[in-house]
N, C-alpha and C positions, 0 to 999 in steps of 0.2 A: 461774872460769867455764870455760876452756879444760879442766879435769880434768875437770867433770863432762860435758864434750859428748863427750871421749874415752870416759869410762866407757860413758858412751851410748852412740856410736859401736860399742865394742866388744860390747855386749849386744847391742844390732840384729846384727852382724855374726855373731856366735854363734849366736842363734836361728835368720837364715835358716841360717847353713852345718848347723844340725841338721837343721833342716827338710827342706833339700836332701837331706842323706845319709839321711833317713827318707825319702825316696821312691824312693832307688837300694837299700833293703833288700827281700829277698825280702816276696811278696806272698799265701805261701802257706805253710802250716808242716804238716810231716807228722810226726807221733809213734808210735813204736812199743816194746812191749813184750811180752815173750814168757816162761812160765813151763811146766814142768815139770810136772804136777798126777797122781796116781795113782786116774783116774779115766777109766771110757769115756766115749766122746764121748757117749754118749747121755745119763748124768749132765749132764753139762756143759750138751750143749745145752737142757736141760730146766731148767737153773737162769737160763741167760742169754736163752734164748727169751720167760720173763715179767718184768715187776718186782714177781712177788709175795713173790721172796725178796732183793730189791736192797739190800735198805737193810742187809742182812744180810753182805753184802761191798763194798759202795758206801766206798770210800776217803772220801767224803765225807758218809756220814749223822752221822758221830758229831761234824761242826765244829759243829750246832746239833740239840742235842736235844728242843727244841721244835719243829724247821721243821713246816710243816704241807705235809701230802704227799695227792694227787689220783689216782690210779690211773683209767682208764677205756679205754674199750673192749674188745676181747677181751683174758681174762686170758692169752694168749700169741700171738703169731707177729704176723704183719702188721697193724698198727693197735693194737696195744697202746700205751696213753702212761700217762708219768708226768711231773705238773708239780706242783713245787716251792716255798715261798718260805721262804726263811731268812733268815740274818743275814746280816750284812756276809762274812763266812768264807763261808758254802754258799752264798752271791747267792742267784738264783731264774731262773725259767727251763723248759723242761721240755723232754721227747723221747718219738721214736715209734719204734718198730718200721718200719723201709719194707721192708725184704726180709730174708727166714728160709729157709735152705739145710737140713731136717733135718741134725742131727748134723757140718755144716761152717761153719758161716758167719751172725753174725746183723749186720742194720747197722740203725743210728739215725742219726736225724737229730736235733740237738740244737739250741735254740736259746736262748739265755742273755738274759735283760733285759740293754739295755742296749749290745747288738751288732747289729748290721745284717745281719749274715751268718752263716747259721745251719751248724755244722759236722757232720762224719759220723764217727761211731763203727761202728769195725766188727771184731767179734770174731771171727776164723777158730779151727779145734777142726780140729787132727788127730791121729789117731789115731798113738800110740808107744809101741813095747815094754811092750804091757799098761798102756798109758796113754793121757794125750794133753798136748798142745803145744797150749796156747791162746796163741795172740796178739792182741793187745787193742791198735787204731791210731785215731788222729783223725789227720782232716783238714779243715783249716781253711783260708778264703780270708778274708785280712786286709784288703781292699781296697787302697783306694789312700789313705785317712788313714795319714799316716807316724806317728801314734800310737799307734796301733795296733800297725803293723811293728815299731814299737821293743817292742812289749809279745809280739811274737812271736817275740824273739829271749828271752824269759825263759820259754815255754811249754815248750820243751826240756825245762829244769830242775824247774819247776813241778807241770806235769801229765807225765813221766814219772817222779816219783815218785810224785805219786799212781795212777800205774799200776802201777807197781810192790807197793806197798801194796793195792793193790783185789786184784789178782793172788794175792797171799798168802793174802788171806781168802779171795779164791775156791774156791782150795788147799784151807784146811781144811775150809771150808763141804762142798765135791764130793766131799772125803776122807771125811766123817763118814757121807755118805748110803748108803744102802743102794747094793748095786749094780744093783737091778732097780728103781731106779726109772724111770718111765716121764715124756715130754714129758705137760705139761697137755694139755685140749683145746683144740683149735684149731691149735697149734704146728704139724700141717702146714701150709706154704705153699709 
């Protein structure tokens, strides 16, 4: 009887000391990635300004080839959305357009089933030696569930590889296109 109250003892004592330290873990996780692409920003911004061509370099359209996908409001710049529902791999979820910089800058707000707090994507494009430098960042507020935190010390790893990976296709996707292509309409904002 005395082993099994120690065992016990020792589990309670574990879980709070987890708990604890999941609430002294950062509250906020910032991810960044940055790629080389041999395209002008105006390529660029003209692919990442809609999601008519998303699923086209989306690091995650191809975890479910079935998901069923939603597109709506203007097909670029501010209020564009796209919502999702997939498997256990793609989850579901969706995102919008809230602000569109022509040819610098586009950000999303994304909101994932399943989370309380909805995070920002946001792609800057500038222009390099007959190129351009995209960088591709999330930022997330994890609250104050130490579950969470602890799942925010793995987004690191996780979602900068699939940045990495989105980035590459991007790459070829903006490499392939003409160079006179032009933003959709709307894409000013």
């Amino acid at each position: 009887m005395r082993l099994l109250i120690r065992v016990l003892a020792f589990v309670a004592v574990l879980v709070v000391g987890l708990l604890g330290i999941g609430f002294l873990l950062a509250d906020k996780v910032h991810i960044e990635r940055s790629q080389k692409i041999a395209a002008a920003p105006a390529v660029l911004f003209a692919v990442v300004n809609s999601f008519e061509q998303f699923d086209r370099w989306s690091p995650w359209a191809e975890l479910d080839p079935a998901m069923k996908v939603e597109r709506s409001g203007p097909p670029a710049g501010v209020g564009a959305r796209y919502a999702w529902q997939g498997n256990a791999a793609a989850g579901s979820g969706s995102q919008e357009i809230i602000e569109s910089t022509p040819d610098e800058k586009v950000v999303i707000r994304l909101a994932f089933d399943g989370f309380d707090q909805p995070s920002i994507s946001t792609m800057t494009i500038k222009a390099d030696d007959g190129g351009s430098v995209v960088t591709w960042m999330l930022d997330s507020s994890l609250g104050s569930n130490p579950v969470h935190r602890y799942f925010g010390l793995m987004m690191e790893k996780y979602v900068g590889q699939d940045y990495e990976k989105g980035l590459a296709k991007l790459k070829t996707l903006a490499e392939s296109l003409p160079p006179a292509t032009t933003a959709p309409e709307g894409a000013e904002h």
